[in-house]
MARTOR-528268 format. One record per residue: residue number from 1; x, y, z of N, C-alpha, C in turn. Coordinates in steps of 0.1 Angstrom, whole numbers, plus 5000, padded with zeros to 4 digits. Layout:
+-----+------+------+------+------+------+------+------+------+------+
:  nr :  n_X :  n_Y :  n_Z : ca_X : ca_Y : ca_Z :  c_X :  c_Y :  c_Z :
+-----+------+------+------+------+------+------+------+------+------+
: NUM :    X :    Y :    Z :    X :    Y :    Z :    X :    Y :    Z :
...
+-----+------+------+------+------+------+------+------+------+------+
//
This chain:
+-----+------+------+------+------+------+------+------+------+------+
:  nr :  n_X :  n_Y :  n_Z : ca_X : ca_Y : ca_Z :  c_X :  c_Y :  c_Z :
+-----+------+------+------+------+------+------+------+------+------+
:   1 : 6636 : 8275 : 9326 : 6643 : 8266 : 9316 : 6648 : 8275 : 9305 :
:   2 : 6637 : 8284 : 9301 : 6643 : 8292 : 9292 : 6656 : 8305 : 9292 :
:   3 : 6654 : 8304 : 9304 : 6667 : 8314 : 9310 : 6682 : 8306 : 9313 :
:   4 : 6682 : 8295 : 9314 : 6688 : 8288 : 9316 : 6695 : 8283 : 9304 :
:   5 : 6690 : 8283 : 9292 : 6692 : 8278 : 9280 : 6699 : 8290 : 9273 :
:   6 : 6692 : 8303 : 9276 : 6698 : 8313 : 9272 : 6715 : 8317 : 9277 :
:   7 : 6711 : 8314 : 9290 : 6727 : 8316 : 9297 : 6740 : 8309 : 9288 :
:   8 : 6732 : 8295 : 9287 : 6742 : 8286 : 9284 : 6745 : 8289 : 9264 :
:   9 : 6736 : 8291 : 9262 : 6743 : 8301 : 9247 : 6751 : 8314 : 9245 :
:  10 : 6750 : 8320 : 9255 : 6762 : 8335 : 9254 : 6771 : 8331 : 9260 :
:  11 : 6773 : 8320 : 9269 : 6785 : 8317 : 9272 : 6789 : 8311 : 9259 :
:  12 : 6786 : 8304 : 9253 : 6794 : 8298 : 9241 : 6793 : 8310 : 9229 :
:  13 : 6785 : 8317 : 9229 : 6787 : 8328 : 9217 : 6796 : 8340 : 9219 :
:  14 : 6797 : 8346 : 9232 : 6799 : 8356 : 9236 : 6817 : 8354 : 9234 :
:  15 : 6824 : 8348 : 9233 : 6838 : 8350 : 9231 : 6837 : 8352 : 9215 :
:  16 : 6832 : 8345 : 9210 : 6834 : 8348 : 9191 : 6826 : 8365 : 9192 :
:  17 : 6815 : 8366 : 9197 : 6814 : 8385 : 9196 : 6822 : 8392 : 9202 :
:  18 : 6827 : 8387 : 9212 : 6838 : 8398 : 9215 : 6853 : 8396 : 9203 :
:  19 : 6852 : 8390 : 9197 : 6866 : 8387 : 9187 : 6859 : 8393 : 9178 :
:  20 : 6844 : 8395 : 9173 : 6842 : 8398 : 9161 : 6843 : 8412 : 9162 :
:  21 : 6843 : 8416 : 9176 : 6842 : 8435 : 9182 : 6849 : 8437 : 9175 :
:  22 : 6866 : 8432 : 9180 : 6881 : 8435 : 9180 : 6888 : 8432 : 9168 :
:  23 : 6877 : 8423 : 9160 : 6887 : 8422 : 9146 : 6886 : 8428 : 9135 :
:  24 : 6880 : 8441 : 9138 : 6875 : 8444 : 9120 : 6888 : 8456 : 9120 :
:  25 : 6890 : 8460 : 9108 : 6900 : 8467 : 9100 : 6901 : 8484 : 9109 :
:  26 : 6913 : 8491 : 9113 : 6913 : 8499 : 9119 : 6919 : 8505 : 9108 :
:  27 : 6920 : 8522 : 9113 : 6929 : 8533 : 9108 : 6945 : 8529 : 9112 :
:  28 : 6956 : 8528 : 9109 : 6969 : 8524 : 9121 : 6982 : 8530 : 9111 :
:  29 : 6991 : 8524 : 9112 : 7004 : 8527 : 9109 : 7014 : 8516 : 9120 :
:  30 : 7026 : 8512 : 9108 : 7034 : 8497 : 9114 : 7049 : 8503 : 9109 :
:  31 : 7053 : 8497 : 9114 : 7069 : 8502 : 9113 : 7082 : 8486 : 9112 :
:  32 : 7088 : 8481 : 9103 : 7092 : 8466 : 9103 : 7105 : 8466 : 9112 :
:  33 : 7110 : 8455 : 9117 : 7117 : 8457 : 9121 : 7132 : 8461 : 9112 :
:  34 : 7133 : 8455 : 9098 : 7141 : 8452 : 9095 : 7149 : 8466 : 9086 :
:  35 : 7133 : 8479 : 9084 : 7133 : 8493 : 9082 : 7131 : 8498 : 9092 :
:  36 : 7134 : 8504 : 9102 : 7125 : 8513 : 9109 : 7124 : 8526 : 9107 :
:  37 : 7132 : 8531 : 9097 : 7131 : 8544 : 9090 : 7117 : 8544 : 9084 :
:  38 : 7112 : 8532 : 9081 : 7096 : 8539 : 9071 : 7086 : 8529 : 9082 :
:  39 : 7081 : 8540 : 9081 : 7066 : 8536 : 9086 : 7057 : 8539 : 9077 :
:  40 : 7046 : 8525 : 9080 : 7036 : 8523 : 9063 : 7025 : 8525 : 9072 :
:  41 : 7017 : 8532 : 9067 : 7000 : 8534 : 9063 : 6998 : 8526 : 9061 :
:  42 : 6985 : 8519 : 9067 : 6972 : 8508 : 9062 : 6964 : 8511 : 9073 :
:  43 : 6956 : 8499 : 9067 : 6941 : 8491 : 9077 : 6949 : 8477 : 9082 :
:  44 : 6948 : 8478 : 9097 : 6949 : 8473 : 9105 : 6937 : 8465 : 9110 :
:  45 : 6944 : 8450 : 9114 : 6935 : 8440 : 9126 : 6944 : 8432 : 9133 :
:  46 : 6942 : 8435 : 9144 : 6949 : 8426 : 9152 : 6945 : 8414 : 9154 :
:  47 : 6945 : 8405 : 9148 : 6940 : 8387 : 9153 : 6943 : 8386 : 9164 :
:  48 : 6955 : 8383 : 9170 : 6960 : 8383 : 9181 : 6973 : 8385 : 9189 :
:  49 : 6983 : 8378 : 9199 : 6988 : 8385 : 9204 : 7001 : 8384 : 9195 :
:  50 : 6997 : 8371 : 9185 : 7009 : 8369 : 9175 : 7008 : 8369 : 9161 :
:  51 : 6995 : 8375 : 9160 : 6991 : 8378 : 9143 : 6986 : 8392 : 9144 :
:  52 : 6991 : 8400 : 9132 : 6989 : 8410 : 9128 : 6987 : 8414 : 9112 :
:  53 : 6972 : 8417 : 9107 : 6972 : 8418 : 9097 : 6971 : 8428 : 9089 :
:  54 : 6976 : 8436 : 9080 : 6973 : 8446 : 9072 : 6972 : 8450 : 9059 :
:  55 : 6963 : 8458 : 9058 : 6955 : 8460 : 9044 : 6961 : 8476 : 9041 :
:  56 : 6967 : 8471 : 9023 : 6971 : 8486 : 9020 : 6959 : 8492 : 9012 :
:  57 : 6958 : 8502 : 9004 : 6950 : 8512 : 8996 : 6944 : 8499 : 8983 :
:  58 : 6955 : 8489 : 8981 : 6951 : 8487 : 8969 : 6939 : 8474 : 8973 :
:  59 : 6940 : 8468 : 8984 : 6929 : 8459 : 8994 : 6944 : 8447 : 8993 :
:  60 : 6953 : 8447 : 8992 : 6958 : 8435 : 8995 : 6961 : 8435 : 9011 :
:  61 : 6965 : 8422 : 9014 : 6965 : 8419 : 9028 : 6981 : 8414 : 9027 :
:  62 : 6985 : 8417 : 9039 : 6998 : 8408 : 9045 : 7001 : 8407 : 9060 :
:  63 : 7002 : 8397 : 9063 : 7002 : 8388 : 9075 : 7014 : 8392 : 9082 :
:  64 : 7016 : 8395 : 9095 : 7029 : 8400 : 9106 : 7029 : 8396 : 9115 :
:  65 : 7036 : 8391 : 9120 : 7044 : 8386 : 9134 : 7050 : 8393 : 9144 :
:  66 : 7056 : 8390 : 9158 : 7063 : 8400 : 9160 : 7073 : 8400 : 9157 :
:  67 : 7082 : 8386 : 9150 : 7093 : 8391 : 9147 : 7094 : 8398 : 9128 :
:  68 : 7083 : 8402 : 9127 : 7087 : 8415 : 9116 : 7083 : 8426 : 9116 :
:  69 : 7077 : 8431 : 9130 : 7073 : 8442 : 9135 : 7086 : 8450 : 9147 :
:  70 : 7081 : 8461 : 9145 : 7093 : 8467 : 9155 : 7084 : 8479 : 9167 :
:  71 : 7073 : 8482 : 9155 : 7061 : 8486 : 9162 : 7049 : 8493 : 9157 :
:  72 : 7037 : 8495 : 9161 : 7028 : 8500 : 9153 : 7015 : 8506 : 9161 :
:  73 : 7004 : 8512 : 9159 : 6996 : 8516 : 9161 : 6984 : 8516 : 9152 :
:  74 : 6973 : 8512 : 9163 : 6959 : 8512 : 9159 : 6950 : 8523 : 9162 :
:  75 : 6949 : 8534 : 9157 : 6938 : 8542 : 9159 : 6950 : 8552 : 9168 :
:  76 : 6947 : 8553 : 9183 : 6955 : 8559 : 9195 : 6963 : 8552 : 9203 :
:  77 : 6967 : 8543 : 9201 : 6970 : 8525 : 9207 : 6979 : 8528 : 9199 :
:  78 : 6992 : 8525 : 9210 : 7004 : 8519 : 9204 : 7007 : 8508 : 9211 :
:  79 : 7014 : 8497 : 9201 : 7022 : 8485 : 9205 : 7035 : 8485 : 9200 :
:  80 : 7039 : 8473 : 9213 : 7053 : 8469 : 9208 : 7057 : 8453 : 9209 :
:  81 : 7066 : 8448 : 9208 : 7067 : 8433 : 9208 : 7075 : 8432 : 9222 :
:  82 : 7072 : 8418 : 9225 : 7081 : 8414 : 9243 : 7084 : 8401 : 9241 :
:  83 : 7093 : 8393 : 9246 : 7094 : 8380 : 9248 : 7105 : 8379 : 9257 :
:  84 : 7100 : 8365 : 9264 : 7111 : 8358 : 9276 : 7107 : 8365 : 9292 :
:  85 : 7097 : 8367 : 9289 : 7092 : 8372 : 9304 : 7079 : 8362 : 9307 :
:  86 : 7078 : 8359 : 9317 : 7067 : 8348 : 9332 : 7056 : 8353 : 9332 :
:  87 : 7047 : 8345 : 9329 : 7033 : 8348 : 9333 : 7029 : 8341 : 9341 :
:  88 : 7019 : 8339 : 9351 : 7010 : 8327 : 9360 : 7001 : 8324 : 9350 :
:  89 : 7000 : 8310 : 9349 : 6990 : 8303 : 9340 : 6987 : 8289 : 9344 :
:  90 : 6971 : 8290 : 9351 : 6969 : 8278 : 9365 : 6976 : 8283 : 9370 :
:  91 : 6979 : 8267 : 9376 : 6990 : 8267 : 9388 : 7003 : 8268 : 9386 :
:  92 : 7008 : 8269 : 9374 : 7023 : 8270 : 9373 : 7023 : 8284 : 9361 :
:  93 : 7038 : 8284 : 9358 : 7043 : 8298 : 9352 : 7041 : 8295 : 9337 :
:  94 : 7047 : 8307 : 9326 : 7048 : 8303 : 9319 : 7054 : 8312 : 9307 :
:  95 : 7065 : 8309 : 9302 : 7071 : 8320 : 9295 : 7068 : 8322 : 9285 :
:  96 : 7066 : 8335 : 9280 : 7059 : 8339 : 9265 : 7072 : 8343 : 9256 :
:  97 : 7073 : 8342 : 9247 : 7082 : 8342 : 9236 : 7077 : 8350 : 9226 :
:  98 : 7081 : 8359 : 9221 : 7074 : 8368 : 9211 : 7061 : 8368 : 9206 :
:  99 : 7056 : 8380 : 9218 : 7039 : 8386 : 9211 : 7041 : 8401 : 9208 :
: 100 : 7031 : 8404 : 9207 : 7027 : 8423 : 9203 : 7019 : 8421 : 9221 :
: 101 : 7026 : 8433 : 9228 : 7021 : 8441 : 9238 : 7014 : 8457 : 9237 :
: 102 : 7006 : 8457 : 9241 : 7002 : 8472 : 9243 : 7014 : 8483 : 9254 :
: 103 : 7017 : 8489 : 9243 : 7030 : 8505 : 9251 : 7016 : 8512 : 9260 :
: 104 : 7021 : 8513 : 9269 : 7010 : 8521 : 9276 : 7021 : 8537 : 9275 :
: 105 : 7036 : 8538 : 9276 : 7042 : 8550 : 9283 : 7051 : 8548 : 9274 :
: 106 : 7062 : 8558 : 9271 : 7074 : 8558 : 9266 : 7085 : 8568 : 9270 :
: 107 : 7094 : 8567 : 9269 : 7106 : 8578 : 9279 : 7115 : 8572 : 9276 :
: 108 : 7124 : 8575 : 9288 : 7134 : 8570 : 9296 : 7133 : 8553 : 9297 :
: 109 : 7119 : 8551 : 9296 : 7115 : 8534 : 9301 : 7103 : 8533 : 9294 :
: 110 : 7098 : 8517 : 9285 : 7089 : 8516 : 9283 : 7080 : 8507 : 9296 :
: 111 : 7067 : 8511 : 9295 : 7058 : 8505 : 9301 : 7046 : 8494 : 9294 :
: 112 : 7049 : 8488 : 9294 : 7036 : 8480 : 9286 : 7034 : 8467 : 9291 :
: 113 : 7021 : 8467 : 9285 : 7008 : 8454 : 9292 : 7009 : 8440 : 9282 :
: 114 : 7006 : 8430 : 9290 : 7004 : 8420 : 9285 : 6989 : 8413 : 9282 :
: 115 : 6979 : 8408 : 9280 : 6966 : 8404 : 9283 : 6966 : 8391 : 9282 :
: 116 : 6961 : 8385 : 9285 : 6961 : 8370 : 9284 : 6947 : 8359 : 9292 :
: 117 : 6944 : 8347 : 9292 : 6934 : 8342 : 9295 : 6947 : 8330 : 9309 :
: 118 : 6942 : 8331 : 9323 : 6947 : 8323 : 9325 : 6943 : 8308 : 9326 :
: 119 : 6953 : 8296 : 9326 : 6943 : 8284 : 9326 : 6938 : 8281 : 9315 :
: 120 : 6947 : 8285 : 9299 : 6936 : 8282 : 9289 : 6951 : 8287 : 9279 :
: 121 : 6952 : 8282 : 9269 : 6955 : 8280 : 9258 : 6954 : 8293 : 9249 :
: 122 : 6943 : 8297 : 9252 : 6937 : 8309 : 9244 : 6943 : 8320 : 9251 :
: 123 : 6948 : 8334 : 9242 : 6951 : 8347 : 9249 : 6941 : 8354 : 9247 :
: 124 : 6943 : 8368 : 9248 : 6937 : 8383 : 9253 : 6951 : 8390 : 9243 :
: 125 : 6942 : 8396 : 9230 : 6952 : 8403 : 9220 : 6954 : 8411 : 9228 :
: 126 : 6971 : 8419 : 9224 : 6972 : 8428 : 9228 : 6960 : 8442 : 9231 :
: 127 : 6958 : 8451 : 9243 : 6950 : 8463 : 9240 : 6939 : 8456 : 9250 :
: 128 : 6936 : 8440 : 9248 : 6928 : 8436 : 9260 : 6914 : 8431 : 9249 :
: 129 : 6920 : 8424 : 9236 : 6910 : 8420 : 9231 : 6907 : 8409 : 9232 :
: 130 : 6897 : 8401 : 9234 : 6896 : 8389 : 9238 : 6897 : 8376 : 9225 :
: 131 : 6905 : 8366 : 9230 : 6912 : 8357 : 9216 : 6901 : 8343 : 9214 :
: 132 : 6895 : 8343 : 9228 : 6890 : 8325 : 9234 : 6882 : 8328 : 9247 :
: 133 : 6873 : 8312 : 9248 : 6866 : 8317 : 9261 : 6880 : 8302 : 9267 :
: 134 : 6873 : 8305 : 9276 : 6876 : 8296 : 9294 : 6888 : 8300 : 9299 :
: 135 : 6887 : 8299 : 9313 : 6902 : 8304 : 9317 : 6894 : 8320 : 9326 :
: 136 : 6905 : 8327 : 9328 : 6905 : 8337 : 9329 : 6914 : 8347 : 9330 :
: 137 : 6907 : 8359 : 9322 : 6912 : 8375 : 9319 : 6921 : 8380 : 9329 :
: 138 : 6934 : 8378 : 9324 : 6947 : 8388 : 9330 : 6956 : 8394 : 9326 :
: 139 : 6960 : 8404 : 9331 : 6970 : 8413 : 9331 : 6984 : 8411 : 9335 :
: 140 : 6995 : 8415 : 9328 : 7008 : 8416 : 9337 : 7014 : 8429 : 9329 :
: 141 : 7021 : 8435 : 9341 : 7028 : 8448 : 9332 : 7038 : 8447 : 9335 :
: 142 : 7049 : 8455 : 9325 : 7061 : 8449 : 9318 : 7071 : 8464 : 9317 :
: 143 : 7082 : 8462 : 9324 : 7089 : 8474 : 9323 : 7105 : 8471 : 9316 :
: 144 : 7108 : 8476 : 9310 : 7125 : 8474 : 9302 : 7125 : 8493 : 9294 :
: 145 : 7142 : 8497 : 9298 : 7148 : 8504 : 9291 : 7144 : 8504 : 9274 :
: 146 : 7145 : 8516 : 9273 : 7135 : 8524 : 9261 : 7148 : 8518 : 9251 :
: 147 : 7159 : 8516 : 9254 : 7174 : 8519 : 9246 : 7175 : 8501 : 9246 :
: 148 : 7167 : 8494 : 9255 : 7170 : 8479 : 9257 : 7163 : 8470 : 9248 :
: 149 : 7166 : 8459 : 9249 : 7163 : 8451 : 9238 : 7159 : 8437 : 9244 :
: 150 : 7166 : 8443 : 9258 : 7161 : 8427 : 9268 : 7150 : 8426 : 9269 :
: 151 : 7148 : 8409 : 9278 : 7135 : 8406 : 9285 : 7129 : 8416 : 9289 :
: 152 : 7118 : 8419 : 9290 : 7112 : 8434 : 9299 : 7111 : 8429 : 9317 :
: 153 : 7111 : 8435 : 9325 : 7110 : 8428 : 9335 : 7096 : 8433 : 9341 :
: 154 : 7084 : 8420 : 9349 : 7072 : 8420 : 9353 : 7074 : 8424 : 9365 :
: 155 : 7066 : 8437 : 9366 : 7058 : 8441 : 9377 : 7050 : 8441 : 9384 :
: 156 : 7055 : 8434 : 9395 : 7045 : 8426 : 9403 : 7033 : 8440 : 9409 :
: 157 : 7022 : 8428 : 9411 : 7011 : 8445 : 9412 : 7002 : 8435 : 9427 :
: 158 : 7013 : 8427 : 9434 : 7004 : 8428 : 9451 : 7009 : 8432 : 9458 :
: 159 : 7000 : 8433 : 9471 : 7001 : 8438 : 9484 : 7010 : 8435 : 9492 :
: 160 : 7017 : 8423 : 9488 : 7024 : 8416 : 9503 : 7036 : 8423 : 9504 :
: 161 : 7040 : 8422 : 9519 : 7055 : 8425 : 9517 : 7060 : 8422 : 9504 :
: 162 : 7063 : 8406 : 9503 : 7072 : 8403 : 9496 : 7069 : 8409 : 9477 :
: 163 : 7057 : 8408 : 9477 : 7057 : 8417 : 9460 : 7060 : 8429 : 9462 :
: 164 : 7059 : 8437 : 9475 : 7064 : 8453 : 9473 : 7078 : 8451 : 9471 :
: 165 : 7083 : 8444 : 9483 : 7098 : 8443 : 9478 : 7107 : 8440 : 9461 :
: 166 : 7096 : 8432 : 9455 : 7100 : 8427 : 9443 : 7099 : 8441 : 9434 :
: 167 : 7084 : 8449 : 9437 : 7083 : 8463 : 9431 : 7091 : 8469 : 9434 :
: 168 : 7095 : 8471 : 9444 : 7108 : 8482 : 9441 : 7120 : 8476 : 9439 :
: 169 : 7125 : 8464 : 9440 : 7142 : 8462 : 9435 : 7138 : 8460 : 9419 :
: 170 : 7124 : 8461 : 9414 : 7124 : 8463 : 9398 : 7124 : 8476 : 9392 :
: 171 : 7120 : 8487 : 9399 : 7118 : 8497 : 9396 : 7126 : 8506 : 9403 :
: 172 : 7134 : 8502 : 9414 : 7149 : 8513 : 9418 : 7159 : 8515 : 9408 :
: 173 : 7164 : 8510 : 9396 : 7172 : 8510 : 9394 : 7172 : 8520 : 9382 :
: 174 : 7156 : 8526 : 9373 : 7153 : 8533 : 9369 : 7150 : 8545 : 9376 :
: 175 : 7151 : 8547 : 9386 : 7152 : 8560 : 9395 : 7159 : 8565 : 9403 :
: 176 : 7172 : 8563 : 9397 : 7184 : 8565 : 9403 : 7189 : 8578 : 9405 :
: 177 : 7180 : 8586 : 9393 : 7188 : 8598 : 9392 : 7176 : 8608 : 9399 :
: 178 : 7164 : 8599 : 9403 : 7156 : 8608 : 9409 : 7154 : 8607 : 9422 :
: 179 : 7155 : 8617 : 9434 : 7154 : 8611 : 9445 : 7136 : 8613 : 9451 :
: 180 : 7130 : 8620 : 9445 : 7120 : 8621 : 9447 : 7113 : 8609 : 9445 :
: 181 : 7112 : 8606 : 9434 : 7107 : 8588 : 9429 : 7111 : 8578 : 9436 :
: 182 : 7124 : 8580 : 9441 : 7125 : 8569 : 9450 : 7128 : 8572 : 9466 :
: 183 : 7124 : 8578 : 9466 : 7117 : 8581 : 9481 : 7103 : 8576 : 9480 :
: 184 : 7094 : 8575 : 9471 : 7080 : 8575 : 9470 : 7084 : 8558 : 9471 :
: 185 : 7090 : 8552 : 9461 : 7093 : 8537 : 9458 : 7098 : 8535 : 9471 :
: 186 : 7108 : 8540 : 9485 : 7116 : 8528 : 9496 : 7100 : 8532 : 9505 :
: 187 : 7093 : 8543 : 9504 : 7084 : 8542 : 9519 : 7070 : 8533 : 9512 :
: 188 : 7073 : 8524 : 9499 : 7061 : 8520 : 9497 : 7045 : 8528 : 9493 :
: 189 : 7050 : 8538 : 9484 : 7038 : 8546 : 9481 : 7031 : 8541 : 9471 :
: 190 : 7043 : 8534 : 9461 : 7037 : 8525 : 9447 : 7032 : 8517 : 9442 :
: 191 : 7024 : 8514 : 9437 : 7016 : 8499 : 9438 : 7012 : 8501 : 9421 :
: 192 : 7004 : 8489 : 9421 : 6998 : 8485 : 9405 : 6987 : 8498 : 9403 :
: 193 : 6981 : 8502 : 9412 : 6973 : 8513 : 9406 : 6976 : 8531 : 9405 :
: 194 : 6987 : 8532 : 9408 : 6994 : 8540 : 9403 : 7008 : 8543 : 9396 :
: 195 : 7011 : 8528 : 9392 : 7020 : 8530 : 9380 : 7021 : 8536 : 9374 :
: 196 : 7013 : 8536 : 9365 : 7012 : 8547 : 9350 : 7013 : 8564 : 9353 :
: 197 : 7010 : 8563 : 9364 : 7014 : 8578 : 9372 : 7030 : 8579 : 9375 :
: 198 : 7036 : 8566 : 9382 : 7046 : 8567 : 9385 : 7055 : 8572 : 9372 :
: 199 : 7058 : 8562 : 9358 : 7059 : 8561 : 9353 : 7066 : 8571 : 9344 :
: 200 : 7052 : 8578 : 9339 : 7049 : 8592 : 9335 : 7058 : 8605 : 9339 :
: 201 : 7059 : 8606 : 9353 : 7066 : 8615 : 9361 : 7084 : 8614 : 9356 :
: 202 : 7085 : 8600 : 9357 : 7095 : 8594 : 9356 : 7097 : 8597 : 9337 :
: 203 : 7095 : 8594 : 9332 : 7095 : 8596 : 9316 : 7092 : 8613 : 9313 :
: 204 : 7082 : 8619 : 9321 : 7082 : 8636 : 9313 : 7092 : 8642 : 9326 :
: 205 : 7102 : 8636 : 9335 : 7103 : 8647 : 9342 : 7103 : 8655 : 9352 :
: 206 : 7085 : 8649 : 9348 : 7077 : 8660 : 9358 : 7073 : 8655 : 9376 :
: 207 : 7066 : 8662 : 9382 : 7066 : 8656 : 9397 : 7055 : 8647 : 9396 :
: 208 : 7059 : 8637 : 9406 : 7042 : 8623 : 9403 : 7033 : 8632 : 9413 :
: 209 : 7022 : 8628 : 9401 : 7007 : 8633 : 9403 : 6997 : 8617 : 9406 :
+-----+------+------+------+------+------+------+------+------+------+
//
């Protein structure tokens, strides 16, 4: 009985500790959209995938969105903002309109992550912080030109034929000028768990490891 009562209390507590992990004040630096020549110093918290708060020297606070962000950093964490790209949520899709994503890579092409709760109302701040319980914890990764400003386009990360095919007519057209990369991409070498590898090669240059 008593184990039973226990369970049923960290399920209901355990989303507010995990928000209480992720929200206290960090080291960071933000950059607005509307300057992007200055980037400001503060204490940072990310509420979530669409609030962003920061504290300067003097303790005042001011509230950010993505659309007055252009980009910023918590600690070693960098973000950026995305909107107009598909998520699975339940059984149907669902377009997100301006949040803060986590930059995983930068180059030639950004790479970055989405987090989210599926089946539920509630997100997963950017970085993978948890916002709410019910539902469940997922990912989508998100690829658009460094120089672009469009939708980012989602990277499908299954096995089937048909998502590899989708992974590579999303990711050929950034590897045009390399044949090595896309030799790796037509015989199907690529998948969701070595993106960030891919990626990397593709942005420093250098040969994928």
């Amino acid at each position: 009985m008593r184990i039973g009562i226990l369970s049923s209390l960290l399920a209901l507590f355990l989303p507010q500790l995990v928000v209480a992990q992720f929200n206290s004040f960090k080291a960071g630096s933000y950059i607005l959209d509307k300057s992007r020549q200055t980037r400001h110093d503060a204490q940072l918290k990310l509420k979530s995938d669409k609030l962003l708060v920061a504290k300067d020297a003097n303790g005042e606070t001011l509230k950010l969105t993505p659309k007055d962000i252009y980009s910023f950093r918590i600690e070693q964490q960098r973000y950026r903002t995305a909107s107009g790209f598909e998520i699975k949520s339940g059984f149907s899709g669902e377009i997100i309109d301006e949040v803060f994503v986590t930059l995983l890579d930068s180059g030639k092409v950004l790479l970055m992550r989405y987090d989210y709760i599926s089946g539920s109302a509630m997100r997963v701040g950017a970085g993978g912080a948890m916002m709410g319980g019910g539902g469940f914890p997922q990912e989508v990764y998100l690829i658009r030109g460094a120089k672009s400003y469009s939708t980012p386009a989602v990277v499908s990360g299954g096995n089937s034929a048909k998502a590899k095919a989708a992974l590579q007519a999303t990711l050929s057209p950034y590897v045009a000028q390399r044949p090595d990369l896309a030799k790796l991409l037509a015989d199907g070498q690529i998948y969701e768990g070595n993106l960030f590898a891919f990626i990397r090669a593709l942005n420093t240059g250098l040969s994928f490891k």
